[in-house]
N, C-alpha and C positions, 0 to 999 in steps of 0.2 A: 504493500500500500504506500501510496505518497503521504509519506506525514505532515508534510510540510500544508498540504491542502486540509489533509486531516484536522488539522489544528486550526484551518483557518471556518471550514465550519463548524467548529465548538466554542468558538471566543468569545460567544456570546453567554457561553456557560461557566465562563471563569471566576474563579474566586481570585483575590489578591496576590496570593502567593502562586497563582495558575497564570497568571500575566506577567509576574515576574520569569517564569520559569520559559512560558511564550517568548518572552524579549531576547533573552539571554541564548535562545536556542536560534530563531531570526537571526539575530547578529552577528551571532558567533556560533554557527553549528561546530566548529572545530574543536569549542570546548568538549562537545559530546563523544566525541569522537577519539579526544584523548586520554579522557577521565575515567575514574571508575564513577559509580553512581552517590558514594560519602563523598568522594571529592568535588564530583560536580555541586553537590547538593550544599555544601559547607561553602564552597566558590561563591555560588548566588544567593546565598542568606537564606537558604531555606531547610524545613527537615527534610530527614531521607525517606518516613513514611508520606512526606506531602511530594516529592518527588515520583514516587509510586504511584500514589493514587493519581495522578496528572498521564503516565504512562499507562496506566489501567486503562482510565475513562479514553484513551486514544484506541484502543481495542491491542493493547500487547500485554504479555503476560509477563515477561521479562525484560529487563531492561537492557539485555545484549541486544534483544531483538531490534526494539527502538534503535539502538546505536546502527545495526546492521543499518539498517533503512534509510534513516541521516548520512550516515558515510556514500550509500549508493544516490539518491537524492542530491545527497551537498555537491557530488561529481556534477552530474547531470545537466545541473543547474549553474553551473558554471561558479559555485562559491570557490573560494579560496583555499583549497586543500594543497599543501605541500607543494606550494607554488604554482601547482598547474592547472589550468581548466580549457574547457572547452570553445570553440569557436565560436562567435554570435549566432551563426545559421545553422550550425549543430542544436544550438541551444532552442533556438525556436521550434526546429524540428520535432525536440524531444516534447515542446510544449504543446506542440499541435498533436502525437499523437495519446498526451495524456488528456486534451479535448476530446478528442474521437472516443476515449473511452463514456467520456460523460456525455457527448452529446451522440446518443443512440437513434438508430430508425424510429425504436420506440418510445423516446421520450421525445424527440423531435416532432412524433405523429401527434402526442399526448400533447405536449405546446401548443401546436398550431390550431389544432380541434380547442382548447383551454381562451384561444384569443379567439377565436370562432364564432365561441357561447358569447360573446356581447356585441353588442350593436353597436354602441360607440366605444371608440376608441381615442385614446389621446396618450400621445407619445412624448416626452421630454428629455434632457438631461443638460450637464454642464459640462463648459468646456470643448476638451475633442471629443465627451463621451456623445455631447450633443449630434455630434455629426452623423455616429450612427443612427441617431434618433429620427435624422432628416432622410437617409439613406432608407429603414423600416417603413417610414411614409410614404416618401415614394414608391417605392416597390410594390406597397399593398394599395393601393388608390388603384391600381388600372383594375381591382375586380368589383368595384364598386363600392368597397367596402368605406364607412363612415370612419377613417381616422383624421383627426389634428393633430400637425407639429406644433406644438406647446414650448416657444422661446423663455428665457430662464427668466428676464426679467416681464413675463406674463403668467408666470405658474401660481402668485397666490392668487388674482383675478379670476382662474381657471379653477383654481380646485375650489374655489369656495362656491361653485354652480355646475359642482358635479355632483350626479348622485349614487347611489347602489349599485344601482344598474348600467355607470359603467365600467371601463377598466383603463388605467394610468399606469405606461408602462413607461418604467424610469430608468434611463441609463446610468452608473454612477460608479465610477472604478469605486472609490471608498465609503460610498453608503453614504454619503455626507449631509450632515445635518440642514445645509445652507437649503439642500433640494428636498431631504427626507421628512421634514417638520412640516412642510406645505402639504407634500403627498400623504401621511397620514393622518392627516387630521381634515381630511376631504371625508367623501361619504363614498367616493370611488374603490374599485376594490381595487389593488395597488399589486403588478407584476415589477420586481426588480431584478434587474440583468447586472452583478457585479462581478469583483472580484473580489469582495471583502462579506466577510459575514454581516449579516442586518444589527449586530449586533444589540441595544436598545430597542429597535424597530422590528425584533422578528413576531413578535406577537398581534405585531401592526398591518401585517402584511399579508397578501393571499397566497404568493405567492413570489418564490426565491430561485433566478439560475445564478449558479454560483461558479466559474468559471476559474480555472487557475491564470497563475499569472510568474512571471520570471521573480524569483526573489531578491533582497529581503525585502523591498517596500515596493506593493502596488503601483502608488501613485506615480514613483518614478519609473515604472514601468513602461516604455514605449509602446510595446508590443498588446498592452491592454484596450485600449479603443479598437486597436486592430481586428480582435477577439471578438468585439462588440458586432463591427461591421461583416463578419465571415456571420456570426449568428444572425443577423440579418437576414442575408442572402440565403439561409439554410432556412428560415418561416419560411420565406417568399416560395422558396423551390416546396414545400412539405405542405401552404397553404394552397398553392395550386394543385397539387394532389387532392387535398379534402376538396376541392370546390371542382375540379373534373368531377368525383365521382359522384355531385348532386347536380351535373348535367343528365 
């Protein structure tokens, strides 16, 4: 398993000493890798049983295991292992095909049927994530379908005359508050396309793709809008499917 992703959908489930532990491993996976588990644990101020249960709740049983998984990951990803890492198009490589894991025939069919069920539609985001946002609009307009590109400085005007019945899909590498406070506190049900877990917001939300990204930090991630805009193009292709077969 990718831990690195693994941890980025739990973060919302952290206790204090489980973000300490988050940070330290982001940053510095190389710690993990050369440590034993007292050392590591003693290194970032925490105990060895809150260490455990942090690798528990990640689905391992021992803590070599984690380490294996960090050491193979840390490669991967181009961190900083014993001077060497990988190429940047290597690296993307490896990013794209631990997308194809997550974005399946069958959960792409599940999305697109998912955005289907509403009648209107209203699309946003910030920044470059907005771009895919523009990209999503266009593409689904030519089936007739009711969406709005929703620009960032029009999103409280917009969500505050939305209702139930529609659906506000928000692009947002970091879940960010500046877009996420608008979008849930609408009456809209709320699809978010990130790289970062909903974190405060998952309760808020109807729905979550959660999409990996080049580590340690999202935002600085190039390759994340990129991610955005290929999902895109993958509704478009999978929504034309669902609306062939109701010819």
């Amino acid at each position: 398993m990718n831990p690195f992703l693994n941890m980025e959908k739990r973060k919302n489930e952290f206790t204090a000493n489980d973000k300490k532990i988050y940070d330290a491993i982001i940053y510095q996976p190389e710690r993990v890798i050369s440590m034993s588990t007292s050392d590591f644990a003693k290194l970032i101020d925490v105990s060895q049983p809150a260490l455990t249960r942090f690798i528990q709740m990640l689905g391992y049983k021992r803590y070599n295991d984690f380490r294996s998984d960090i050491t193979s990951w840390s490669a991967q990803l181009s961190y900083q292992t014993k001077g060497e890492s990988l190429p940047y198009f290597e690296r993307i490589r490896l990013l794209i095909s631990e997308v194809e894991k997550i974005l399946t025939d069958e959960y792409l069919t599940d999305l697109s049927s998912y955005i289907l069920s509403y009648k209107r539609i209203f699309v946003t985001g910030m920044g470059k994530s907005l771009e895919s946002g523009h990209l999503l609009h266009s593409l689904l307009r030519k089936y007739g379908i009711f969406i709005n590109m929703v620009p960032y400085d029009e999103i409280k005007e917009t969500t505050d005359n939305l209702n139930e019945d529609d659906l506000l899909i928000v692009f947002s590498v970091s879940a960010s508050p500046l877009i996420m406070d608008y979008a849930v506190n609408s009456e809209a049900k709320i699809l978010l396309i990130s790289v970062s877990s909903a974190g405060n917001y998952a309760d808020r939300i109807d729905k979550l793709v959660l999409l990996p990204y080049l580590p340690p930090d999202p935002e600085t991630s190039s390759i994340s809008p990129v991610l955005f805009s290929m999902l895109a193009e993958l509704i478009d292709t999978y929504i034309a499917r669902q609306m062939a077969k109701k010819v």
